[in-house]
DSSP file (Angstrom, degrees, kcal/mol; ACC not computed):
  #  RESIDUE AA STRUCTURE BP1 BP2  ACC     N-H-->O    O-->H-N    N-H-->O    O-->H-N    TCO  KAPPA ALPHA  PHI   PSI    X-CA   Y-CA   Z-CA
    1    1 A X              0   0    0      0, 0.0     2,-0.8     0, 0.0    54,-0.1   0.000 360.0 360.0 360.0 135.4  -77.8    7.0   15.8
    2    2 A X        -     0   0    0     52,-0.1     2,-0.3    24,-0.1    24,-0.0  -0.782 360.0-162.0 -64.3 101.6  -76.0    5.6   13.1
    3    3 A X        +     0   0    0     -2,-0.8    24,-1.2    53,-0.0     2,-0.3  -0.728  15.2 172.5 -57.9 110.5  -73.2    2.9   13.6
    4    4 A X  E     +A   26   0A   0     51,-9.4    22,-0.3    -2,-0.3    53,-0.2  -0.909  10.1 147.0-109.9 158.6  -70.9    2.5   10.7
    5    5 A X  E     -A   25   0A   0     20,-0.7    20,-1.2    -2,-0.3     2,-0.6  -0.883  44.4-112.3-111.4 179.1  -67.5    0.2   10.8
    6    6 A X  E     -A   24   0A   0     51,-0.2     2,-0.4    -2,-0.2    18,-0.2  -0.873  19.6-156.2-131.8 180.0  -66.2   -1.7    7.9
    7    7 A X  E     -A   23   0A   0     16,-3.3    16,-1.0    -2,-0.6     2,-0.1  -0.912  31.5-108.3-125.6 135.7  -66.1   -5.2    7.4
    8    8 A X        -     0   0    0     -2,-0.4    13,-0.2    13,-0.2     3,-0.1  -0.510  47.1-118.8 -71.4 148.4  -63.5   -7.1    4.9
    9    9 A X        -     0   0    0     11,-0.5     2,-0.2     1,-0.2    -1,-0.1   0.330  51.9 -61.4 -59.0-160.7  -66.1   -8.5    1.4
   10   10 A X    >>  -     0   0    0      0, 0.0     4,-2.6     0, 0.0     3,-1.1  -0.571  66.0 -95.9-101.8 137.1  -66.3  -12.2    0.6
   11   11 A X  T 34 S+     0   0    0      1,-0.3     4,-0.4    -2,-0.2    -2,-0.1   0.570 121.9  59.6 -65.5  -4.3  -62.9  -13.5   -0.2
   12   12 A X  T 34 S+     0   0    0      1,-0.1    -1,-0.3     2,-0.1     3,-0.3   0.684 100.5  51.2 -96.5  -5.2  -63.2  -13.3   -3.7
   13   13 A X  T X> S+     0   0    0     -3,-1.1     4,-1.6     1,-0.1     3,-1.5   0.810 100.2  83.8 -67.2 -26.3  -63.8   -9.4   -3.8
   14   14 A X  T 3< S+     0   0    0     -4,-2.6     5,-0.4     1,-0.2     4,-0.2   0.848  93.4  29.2 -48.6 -40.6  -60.6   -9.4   -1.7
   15   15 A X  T 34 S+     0   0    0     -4,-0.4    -1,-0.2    -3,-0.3    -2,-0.1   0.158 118.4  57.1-105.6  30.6  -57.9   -9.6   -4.0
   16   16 A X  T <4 S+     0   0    0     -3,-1.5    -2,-0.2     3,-0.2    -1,-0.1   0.735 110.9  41.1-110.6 -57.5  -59.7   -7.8   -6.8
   17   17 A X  S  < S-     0   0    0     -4,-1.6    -2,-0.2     2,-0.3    -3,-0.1   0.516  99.6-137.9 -68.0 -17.7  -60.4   -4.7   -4.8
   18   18 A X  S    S+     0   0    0     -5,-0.4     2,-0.3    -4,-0.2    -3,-0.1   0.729  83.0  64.5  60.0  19.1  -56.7   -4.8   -3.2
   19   19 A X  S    S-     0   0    0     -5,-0.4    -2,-0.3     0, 0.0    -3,-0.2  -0.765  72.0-148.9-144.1 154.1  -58.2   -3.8    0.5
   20   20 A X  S    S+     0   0    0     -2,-0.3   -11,-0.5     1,-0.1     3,-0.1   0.106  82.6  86.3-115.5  26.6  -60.5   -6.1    2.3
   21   21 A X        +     0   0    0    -13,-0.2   -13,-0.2     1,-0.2    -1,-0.1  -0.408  51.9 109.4-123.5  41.0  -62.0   -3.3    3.8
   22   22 A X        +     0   0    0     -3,-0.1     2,-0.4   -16,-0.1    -1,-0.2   0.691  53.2  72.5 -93.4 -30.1  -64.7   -2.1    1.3
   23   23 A X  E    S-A    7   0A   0    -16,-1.0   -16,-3.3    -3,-0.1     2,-0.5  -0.735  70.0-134.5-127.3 135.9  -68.3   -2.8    2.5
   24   24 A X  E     -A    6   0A   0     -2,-0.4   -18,-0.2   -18,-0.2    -2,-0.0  -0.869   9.8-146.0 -85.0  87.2  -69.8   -0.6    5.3
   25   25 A X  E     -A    5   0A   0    -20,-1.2   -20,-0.7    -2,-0.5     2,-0.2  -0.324  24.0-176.9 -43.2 145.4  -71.9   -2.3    8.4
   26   26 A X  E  >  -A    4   0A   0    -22,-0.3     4,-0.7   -20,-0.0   -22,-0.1  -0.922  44.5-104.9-113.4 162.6  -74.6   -0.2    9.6
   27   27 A X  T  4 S+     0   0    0    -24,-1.2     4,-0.5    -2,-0.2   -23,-0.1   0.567 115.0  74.0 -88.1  18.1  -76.9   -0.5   12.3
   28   28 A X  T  > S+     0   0    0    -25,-0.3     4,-0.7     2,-0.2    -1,-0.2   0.928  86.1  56.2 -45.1 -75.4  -79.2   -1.2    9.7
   29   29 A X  T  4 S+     0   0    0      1,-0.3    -2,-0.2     2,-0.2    -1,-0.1   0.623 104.2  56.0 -64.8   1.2  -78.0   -4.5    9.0
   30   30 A X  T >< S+     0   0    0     -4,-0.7     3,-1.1     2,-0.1    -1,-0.3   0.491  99.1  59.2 -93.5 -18.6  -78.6   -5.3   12.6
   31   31 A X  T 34 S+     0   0    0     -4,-0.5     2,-2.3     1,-0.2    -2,-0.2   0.685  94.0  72.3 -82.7 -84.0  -82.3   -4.3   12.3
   32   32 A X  T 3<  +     0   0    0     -4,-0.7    -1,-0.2     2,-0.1    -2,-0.1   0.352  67.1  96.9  20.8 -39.4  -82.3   -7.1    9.6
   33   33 A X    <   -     0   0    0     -2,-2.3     6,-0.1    -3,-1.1    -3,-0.0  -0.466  69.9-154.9 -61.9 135.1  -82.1   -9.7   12.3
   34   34 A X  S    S+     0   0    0     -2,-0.1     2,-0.6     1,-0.1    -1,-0.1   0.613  74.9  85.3 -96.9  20.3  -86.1  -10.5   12.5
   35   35 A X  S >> S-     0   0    0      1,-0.2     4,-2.2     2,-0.0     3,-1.1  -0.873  72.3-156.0-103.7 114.7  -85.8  -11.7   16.1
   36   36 A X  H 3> S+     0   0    0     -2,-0.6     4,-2.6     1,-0.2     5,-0.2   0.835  91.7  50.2 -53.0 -37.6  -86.1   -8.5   18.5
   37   37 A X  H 3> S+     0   0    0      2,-0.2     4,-1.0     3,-0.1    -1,-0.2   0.680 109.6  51.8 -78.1   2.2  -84.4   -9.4   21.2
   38   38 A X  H <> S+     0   0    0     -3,-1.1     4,-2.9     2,-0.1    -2,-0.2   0.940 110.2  52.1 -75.1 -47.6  -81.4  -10.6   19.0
   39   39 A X  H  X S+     0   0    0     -4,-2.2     4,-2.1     1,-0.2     3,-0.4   0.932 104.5  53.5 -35.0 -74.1  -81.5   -7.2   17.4
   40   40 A X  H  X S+     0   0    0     -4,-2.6     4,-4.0     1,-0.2     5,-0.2   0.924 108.3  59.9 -40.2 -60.5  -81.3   -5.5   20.8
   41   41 A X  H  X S+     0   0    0     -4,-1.0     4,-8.7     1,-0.3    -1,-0.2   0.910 106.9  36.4  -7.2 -85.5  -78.4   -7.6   21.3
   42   42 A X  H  X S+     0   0    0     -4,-2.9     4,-2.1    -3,-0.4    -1,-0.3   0.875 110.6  59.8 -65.0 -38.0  -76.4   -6.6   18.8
   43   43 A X  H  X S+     0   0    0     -4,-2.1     4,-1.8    -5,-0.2     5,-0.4   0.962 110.2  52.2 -34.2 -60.2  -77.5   -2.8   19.1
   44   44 A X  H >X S+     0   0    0     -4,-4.0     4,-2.0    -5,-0.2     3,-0.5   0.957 112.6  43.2 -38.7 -74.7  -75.9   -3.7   22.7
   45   45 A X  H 3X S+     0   0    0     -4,-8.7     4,-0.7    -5,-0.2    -1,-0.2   0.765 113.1  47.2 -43.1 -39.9  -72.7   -5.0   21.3
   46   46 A X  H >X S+     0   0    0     -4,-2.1     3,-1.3    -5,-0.2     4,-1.1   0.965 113.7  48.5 -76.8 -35.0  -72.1   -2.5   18.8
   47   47 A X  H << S+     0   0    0     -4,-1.8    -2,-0.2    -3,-0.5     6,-0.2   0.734 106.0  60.3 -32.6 -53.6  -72.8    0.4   21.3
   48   48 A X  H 3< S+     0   0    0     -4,-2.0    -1,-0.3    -5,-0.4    -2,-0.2   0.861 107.9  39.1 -63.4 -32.3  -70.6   -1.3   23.6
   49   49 A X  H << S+     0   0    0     -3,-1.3     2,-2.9    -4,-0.7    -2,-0.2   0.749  99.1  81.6 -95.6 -36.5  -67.1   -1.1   21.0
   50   50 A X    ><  +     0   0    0     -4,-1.1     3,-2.9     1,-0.2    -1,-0.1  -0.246  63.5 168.9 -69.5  43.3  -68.2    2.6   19.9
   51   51 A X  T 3  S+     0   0    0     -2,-2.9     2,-2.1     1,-0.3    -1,-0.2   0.674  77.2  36.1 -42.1 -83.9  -66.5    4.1   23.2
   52   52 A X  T 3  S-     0   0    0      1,-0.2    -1,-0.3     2,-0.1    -2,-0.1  -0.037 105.7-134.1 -89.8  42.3  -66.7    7.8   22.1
   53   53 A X    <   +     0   0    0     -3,-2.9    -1,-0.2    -2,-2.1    -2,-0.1   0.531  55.2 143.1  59.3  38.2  -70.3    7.1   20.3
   54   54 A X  S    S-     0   0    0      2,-0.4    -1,-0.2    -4,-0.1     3,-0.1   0.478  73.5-105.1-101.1   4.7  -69.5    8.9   17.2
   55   55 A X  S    S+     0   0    0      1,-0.2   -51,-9.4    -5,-0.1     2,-0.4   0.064  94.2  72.6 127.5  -3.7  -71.3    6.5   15.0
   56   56 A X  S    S-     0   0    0    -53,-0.2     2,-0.6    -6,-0.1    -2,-0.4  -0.980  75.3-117.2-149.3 143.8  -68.1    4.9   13.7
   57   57 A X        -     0   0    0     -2,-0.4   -51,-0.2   -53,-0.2     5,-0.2  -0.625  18.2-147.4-118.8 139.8  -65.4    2.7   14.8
   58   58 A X    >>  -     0   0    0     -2,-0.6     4,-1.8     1,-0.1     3,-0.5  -0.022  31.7-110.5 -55.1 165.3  -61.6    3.6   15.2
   59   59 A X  H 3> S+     0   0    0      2,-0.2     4,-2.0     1,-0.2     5,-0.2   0.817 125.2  52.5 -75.2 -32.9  -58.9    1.1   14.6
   60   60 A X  H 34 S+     0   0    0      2,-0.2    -1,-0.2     1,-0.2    -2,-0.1   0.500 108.5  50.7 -65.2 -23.7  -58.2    1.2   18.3
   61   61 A X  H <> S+     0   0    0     -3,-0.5     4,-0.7     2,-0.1    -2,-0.2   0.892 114.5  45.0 -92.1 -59.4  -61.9    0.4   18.5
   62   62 A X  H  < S+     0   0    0     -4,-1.8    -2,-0.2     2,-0.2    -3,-0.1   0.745 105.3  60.1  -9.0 -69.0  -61.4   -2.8   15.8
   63   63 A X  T  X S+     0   0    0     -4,-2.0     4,-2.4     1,-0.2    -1,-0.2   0.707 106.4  43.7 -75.2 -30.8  -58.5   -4.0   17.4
   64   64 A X  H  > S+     0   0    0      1,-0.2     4,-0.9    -5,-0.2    -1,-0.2   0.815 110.3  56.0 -82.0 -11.1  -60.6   -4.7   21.0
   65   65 A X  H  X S+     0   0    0     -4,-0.7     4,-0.6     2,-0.2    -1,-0.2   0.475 111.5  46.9 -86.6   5.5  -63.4   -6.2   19.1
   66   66 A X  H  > S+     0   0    0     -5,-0.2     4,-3.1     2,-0.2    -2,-0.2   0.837 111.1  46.3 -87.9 -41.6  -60.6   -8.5   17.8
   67   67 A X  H  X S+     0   0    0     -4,-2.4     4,-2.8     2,-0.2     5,-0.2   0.747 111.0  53.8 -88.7 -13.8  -59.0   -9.2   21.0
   68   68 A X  H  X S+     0   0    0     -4,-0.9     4,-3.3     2,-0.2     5,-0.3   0.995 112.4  47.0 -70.4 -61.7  -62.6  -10.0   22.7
   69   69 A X  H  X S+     0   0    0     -4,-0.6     4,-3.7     2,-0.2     5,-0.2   0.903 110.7  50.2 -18.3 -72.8  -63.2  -12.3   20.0
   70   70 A X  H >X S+     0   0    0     -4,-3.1     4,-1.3     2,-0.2     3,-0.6   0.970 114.9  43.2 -51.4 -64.8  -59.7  -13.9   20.4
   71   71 A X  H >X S+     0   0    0     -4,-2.8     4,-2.9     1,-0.3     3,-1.2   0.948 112.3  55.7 -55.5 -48.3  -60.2  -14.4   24.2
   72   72 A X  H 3X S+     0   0    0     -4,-3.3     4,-1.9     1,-0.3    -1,-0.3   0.947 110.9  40.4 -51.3 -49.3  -63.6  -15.6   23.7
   73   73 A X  H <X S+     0   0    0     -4,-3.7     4,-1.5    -3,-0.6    -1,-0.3   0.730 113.6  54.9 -80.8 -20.7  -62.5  -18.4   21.2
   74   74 A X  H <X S+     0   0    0     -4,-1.3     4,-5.5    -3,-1.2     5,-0.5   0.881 110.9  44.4 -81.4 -48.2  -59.5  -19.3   23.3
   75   75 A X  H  X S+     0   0    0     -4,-2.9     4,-2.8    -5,-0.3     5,-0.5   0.958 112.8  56.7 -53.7 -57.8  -61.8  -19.8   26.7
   76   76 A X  H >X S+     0   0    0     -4,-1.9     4,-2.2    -5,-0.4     3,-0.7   0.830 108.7  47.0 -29.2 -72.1  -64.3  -21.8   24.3
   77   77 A X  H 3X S+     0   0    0     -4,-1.5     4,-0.6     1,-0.2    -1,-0.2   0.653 108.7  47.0 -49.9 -31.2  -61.7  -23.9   23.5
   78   78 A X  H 3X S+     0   0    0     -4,-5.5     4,-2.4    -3,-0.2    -1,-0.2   0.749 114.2  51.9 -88.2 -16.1  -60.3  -24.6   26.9
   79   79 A X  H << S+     0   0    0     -4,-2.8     4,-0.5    -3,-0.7    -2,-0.2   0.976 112.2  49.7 -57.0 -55.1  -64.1  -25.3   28.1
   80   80 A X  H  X S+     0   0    0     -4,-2.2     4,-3.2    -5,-0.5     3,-0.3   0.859 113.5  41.9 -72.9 -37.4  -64.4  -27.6   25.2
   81   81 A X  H  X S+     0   0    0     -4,-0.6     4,-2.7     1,-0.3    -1,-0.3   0.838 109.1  56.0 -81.2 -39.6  -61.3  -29.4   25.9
   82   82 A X  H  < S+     0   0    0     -4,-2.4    -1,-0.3     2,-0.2     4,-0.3   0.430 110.4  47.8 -81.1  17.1  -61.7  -29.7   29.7
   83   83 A X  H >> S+     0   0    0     -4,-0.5     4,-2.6    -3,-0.3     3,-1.7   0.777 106.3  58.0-108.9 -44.4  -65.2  -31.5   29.1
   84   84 A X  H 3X S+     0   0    0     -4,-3.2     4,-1.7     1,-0.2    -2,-0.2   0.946 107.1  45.6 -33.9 -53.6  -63.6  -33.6   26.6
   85   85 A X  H 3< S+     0   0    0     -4,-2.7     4,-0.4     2,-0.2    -1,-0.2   0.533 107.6  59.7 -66.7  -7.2  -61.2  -34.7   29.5
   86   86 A X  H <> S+     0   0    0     -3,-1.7     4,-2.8    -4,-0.3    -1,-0.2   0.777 106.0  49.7 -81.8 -43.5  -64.3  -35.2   32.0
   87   87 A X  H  X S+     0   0    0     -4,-2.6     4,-1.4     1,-0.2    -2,-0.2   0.800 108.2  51.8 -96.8   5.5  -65.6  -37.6   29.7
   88   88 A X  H  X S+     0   0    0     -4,-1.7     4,-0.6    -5,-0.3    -1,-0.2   0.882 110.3  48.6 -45.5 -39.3  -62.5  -39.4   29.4
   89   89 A X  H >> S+     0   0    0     -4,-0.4     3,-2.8     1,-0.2     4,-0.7   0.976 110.3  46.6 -75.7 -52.2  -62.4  -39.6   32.6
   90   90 A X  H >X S+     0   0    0     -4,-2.8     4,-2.5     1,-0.3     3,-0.9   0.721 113.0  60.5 -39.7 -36.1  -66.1  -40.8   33.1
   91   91 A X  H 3< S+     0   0    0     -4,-1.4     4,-0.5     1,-0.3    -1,-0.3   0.488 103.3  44.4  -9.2 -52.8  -65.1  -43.2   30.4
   92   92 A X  H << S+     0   0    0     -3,-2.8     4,-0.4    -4,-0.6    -1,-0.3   0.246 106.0  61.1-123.1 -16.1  -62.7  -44.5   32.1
   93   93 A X  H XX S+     0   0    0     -3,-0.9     4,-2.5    -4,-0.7     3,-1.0   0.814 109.4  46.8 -58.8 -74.3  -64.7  -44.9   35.5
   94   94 A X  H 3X S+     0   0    0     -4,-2.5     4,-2.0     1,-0.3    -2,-0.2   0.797 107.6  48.7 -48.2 -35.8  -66.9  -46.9   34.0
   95   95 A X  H 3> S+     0   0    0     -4,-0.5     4,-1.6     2,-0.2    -1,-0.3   0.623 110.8  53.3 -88.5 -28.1  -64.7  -48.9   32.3
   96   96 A X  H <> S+     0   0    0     -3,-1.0     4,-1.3    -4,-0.4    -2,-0.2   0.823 110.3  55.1 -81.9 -45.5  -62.7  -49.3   35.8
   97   97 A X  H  X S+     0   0    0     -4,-2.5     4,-1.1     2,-0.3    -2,-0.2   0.836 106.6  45.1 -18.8 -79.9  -66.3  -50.4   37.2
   98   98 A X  H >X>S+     0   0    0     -4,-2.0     3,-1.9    -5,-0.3     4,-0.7   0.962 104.2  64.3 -37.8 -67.6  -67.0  -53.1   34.8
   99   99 A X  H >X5S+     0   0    0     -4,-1.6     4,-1.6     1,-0.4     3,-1.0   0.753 107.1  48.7 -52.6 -39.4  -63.5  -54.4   35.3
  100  100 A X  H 3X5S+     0   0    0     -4,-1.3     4,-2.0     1,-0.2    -1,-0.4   0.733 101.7  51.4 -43.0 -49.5  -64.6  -54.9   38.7
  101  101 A X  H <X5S+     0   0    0     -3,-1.9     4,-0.6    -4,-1.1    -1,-0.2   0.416 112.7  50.9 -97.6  14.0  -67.7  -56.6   38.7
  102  102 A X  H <X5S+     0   0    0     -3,-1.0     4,-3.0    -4,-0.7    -2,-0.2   0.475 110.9  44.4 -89.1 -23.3  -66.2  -59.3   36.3
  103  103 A X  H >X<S+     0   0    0     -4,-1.6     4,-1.7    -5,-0.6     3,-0.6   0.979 112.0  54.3 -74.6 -47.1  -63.4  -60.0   38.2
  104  104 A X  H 3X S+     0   0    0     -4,-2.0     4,-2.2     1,-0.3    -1,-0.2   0.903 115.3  41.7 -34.9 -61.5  -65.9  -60.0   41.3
  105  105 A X  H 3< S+     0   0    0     -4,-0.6    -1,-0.3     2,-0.2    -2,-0.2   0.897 114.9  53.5 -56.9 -37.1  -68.0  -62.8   39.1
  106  106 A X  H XX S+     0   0    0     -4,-3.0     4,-0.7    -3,-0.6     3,-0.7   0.959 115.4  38.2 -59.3 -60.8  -64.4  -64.5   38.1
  107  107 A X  H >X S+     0   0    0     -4,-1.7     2,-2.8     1,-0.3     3,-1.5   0.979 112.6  57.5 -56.6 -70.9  -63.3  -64.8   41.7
  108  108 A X  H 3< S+     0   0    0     -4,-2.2    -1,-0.3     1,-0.3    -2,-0.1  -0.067 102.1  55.8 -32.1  33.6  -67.1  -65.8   43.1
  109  109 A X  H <4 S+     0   0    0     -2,-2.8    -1,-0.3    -3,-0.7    -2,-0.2   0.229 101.5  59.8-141.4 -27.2  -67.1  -68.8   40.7
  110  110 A X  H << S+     0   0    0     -3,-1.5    -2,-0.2    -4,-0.7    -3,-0.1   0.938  82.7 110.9 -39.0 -67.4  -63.6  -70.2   42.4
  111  111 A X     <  -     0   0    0     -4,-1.5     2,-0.4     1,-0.1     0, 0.0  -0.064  47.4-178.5 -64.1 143.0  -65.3  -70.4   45.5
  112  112 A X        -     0   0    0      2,-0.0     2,-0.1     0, 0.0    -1,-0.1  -0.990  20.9-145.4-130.2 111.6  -66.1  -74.0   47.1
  113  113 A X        -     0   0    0     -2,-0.4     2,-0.7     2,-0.0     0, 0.0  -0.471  26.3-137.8 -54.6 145.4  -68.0  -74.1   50.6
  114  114 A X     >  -     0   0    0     -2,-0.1     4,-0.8     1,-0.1    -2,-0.0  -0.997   5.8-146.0-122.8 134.0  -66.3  -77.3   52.2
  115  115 A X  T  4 S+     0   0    0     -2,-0.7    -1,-0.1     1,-0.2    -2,-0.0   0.161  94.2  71.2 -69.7   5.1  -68.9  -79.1   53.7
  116  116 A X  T  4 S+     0   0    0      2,-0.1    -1,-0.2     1,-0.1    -3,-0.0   0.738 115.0  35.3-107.0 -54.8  -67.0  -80.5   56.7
  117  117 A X  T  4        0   0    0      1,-0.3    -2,-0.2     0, 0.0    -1,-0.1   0.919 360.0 360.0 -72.8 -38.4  -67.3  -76.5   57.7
  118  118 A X     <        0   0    0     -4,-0.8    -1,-0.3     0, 0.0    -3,-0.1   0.413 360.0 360.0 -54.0 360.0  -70.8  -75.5   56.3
């Protein structure tokens, strides 16, 4: 079966054509990919947004491949951010660490056996 949607150009056909909604996807341009099991992929994906299969996708259809997108990119972005804050934290372990085994050496170097006790 044939999969169309359309796709907005390259941003300088955009304001030239006055829609950005000129050039037509097929599942053509996903056989293009030369790796097959990326291809299968994307056959999967588009197949998946095309609820009533009728080769073409609806604005209603658009708008959920929009909002998957959007949630994907917001969880990316809270993943990214809490592993940033993990390695602060390790960061900051370590650094807590250190501080420790110099003050350990600062204090050991203080100490005097008295020989009257030894």
């Amino acid at each position: 079966p044939r999969t169309t949607a359309t796709c907005p150009p390259p941003r300088t056909n955009q304001m030239k054509n006055g829609s950005p909604f000129k050039r037509r996807v097929t599942t053509e341009d996903a056989h293009a990919i030369d790796n097959d099991r990326d291809r299968e992929a994307v056959e999967r994906i588009l197949m998946k947004y095309d609820e009533n299969h009728d080769g073409k996708y609806s604005v209603a259809e658009v708008k959920t491949i929009v909002a998957d997108m959007l949630a994907a990119r917001k969880t990316r972005t809270t993943y990214w951010r809490l592993s940033m804050a993990l390695c602060l934290g390790i960061l900051v372990l370590l650094g807590s660490m250190f501080g420790t085994a110099v003050l350990a050496g600062e204090v050991a170097k203080e100490m005097r056996v008295d020989p009257q006790t030894a």
